[in-house]
VMD Tcl script that draws the C-alpha trace (Angstrom):
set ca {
  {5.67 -12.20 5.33}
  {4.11 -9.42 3.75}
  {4.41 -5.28 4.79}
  {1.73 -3.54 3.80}
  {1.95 0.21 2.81}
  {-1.36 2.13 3.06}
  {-1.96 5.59 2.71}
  {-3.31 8.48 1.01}
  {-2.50 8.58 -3.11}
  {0.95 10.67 -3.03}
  {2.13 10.29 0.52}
  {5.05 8.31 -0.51}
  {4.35 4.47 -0.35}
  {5.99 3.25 -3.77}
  {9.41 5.37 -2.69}
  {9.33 4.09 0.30}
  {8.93 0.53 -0.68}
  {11.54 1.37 -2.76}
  {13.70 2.37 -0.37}
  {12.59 -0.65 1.69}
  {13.18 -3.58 -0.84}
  {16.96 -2.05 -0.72}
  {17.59 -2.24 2.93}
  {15.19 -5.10 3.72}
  {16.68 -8.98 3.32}
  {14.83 -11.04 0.90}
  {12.44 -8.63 0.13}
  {10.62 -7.67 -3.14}
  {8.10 -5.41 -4.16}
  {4.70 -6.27 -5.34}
  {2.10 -3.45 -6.85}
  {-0.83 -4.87 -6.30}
  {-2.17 -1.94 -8.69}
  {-0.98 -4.39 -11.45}
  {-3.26 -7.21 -10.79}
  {-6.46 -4.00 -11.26}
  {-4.37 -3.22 -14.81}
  {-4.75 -7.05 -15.70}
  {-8.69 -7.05 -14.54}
  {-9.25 -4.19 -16.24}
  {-7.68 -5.30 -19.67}
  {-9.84 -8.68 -19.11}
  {-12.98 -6.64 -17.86}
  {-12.72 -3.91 -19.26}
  {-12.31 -0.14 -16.93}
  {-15.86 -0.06 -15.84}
  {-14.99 1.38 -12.51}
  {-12.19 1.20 -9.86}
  {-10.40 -1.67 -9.81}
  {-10.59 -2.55 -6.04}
  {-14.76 -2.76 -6.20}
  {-13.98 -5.83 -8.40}
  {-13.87 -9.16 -5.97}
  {-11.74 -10.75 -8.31}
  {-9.12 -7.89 -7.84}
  {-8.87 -8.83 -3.78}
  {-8.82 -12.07 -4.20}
  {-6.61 -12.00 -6.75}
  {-4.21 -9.85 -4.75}
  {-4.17 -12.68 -1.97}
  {-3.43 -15.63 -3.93}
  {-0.62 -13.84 -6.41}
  {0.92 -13.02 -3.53}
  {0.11 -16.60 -1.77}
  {1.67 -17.80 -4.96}
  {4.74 -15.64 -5.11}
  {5.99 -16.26 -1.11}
  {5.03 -19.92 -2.25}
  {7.81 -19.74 -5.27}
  {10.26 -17.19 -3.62}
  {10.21 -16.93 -0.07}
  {10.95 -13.80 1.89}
  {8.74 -10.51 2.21}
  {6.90 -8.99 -0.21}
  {6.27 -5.66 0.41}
  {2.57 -4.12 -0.67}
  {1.97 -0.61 -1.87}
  {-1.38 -0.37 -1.91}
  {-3.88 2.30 -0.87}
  {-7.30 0.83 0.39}
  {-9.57 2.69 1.98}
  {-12.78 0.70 2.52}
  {-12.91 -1.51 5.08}
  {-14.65 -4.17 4.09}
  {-12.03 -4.51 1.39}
  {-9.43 -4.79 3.87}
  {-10.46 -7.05 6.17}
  {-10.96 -9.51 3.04}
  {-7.69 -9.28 2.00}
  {-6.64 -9.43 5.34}
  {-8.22 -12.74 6.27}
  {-7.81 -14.15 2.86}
  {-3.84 -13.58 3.85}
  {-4.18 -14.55 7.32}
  {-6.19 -18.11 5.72}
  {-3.31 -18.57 3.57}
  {-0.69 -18.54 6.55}
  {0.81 -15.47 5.46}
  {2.11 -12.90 8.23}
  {1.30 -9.64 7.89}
  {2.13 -6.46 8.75}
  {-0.09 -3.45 7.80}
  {1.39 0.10 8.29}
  {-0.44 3.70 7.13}
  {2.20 6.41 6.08}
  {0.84 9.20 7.31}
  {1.26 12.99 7.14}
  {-0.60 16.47 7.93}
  {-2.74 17.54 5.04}
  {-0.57 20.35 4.10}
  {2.33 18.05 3.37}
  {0.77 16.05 1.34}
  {-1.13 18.28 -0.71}
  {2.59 19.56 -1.49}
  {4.27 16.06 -1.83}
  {1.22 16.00 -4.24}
  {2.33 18.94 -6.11}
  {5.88 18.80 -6.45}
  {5.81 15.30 -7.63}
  {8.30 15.44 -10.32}
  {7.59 11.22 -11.73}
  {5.67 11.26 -14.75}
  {2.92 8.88 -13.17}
  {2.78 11.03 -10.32}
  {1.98 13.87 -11.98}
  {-0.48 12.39 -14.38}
  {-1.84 11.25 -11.31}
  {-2.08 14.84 -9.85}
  {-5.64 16.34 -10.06}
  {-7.01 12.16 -8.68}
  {-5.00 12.31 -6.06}
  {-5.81 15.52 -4.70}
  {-9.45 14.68 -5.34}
  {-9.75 12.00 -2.82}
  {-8.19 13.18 0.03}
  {-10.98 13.48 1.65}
  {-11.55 9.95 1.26}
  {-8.39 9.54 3.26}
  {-9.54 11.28 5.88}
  {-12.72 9.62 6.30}
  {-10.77 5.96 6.28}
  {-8.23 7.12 8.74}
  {-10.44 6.77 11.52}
  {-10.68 3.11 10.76}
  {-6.99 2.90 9.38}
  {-6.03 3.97 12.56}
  {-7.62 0.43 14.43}
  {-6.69 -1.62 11.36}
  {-2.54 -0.70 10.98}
  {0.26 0.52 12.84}
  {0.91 4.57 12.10}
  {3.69 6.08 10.73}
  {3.98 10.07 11.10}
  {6.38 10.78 7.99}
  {5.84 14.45 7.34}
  {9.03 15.56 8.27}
  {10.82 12.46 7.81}
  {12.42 11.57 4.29}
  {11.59 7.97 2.68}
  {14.95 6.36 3.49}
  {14.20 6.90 7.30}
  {10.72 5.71 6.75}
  {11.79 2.53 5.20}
  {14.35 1.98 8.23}
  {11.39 2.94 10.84}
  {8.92 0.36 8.59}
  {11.91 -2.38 8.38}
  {12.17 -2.05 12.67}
  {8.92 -1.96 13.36}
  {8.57 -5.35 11.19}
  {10.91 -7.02 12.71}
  {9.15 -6.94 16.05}
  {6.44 -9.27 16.76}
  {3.40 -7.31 16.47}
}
mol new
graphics top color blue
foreach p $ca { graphics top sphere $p radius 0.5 }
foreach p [lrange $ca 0 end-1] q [lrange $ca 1 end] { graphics top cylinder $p $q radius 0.2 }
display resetview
């Protein structure tokens, strides 16, 4: 199975997946950001990673591979916010066999413009001025987002709880 953890840059996916891969049985985590640094070293850094086809497909069969090898959940942190991007990852996965489970942490702007802020990891705050530059791409994909994943409000809840809520809701059928 894999979770899938969408949501604006800086809302808290990668702590929460943290938090996740501690609580969750057989789980691991897999950045699919990592696959974009290989393209990129291979392609060069033309442009973001996700416009390259190779990166979503890639994304699919590592993790098609991975389950394959190991078994269990991975969990995804992964902001995408085109549509047509997800739905090919999404059927790609679903044409492998994989179950999925796609969830959008979510929280009021003001939040995360602070979580934003205060991030106090180095790659956060390197990340800083990006992130804050497309929220409004955020808010323009949340109105799909909303159709394509399962919501989770987390602005006043801290990532541990999240990761409980996420492991729950996961263990439901869909």
């Amino acid at each position: 199975m894999i979770i899938w953890l969408n949501g604006a840059f800086g809302v808290g996916k990668t702590t929460t997946a943290r938090e996740l891969t501690t609580i969750f049985p057989d789980s691991r985590l897999f950045d699919a950001e990592q696959v974009g640094y290989m393209l990129w070293h291979v392609l060069g850094k033309p442009r973001e990673f996700q416009d390259l086809p190779p990166w979503r497909g890639l994304v699919v069969e590592t993790a098609r591979q991975v389950l394959d090898y190991v078994g269990g959940t991975l969990v995804v942190t992964q902001t995408v916010l085109e549509k047509p991007y997800w739905r090919e990852i999404r059927t790609g996965l679903t044409q492998a066999g994989i179950p999925l489970r796609h969830f959008v942490l979510h929280t009021d702007h003001n939040t995360l413009v602070e979580r934003i802020q205060n991030d106090t990891d180095p790659e956060g705050a390197d990340a800083r001025g990006w992130r804050l530059d497309h929220l409004e791409d955020y808010d323009q994909a949340l109105l799909w987002l909303r159709e394509e994943a399962e919501l989770i409000d987390t602005t006043r809840i801290p990532p541990p709880i999240v990761a409980k809520l996420v492991m729950g809701m996961a263990q439901e059928h869909p």
